[in-house]
C-alpha positions in Angstrom: 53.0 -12.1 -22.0 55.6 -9.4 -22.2 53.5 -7.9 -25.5 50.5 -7.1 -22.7 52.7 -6.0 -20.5 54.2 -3.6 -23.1 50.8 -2.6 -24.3 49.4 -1.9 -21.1 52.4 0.4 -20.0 51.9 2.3 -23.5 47.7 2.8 -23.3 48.7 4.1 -19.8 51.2 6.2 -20.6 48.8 7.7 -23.8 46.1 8.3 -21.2 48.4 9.8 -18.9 49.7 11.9 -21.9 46.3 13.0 -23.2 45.3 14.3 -19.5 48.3 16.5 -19.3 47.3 17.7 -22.3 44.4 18.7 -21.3 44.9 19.9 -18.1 47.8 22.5 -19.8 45.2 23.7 -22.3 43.0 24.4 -19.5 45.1 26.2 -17.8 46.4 28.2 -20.5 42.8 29.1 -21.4 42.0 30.1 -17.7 43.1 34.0 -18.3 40.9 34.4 -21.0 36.9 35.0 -20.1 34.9 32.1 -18.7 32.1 30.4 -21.4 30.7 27.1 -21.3 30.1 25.1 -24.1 26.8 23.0 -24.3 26.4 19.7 -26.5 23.6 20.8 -28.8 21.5 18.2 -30.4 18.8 19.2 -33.3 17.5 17.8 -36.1 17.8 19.4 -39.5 21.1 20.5 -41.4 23.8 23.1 -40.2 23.3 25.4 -43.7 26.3 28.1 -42.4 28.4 29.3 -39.5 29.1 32.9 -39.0 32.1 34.4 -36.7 32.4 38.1 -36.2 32.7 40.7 -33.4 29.0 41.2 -32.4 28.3 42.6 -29.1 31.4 44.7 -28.8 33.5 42.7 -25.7 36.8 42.2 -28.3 36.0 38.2 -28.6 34.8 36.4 -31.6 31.3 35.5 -31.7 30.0 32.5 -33.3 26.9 31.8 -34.7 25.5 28.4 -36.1 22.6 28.8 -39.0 20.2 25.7 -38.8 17.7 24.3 -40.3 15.1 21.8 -39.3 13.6 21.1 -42.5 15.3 20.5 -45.8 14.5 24.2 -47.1 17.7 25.7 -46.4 15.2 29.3 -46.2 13.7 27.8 -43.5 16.4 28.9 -40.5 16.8 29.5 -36.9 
């Protein structure tokens, strides 16, 4: 009994551990400019990812190359 006890007390600490990690990384990304990420789901194969400095506002740009079909050519 005192091994559940023991457990519990430690998965709630980890939880209560993993929010305040999150909640600090949030705020220490709040200065920087506001995006919001999308789950993207396709079908096909991620051939590349490209980061560079594209549209001029001093933030790294990413872009994902995709392609549906097995012909790596074949991109969106």
């Amino acid at each position: 009994m005192p091994n559940d006890i023991q457990k519990a007390i430690g998965m709630t600490l980890l939880t209560f551990w993993g929010i305040s990690v999150l909640s600090i990384t949030s705020v220490l990304a709040a200065d920087q400019d506001m995006f919001e990420i999308y789950s993207l789901e396709v079908e096909g194969h991620i051939c590349e990812f490209v980061t560079g400095e594209f549209n001029n506002d001093n933030l790294i740009d990413l872009i994902v190359i995709y392609s549906p079909h097995s012909n790596r050519y074949t991109r969106y």
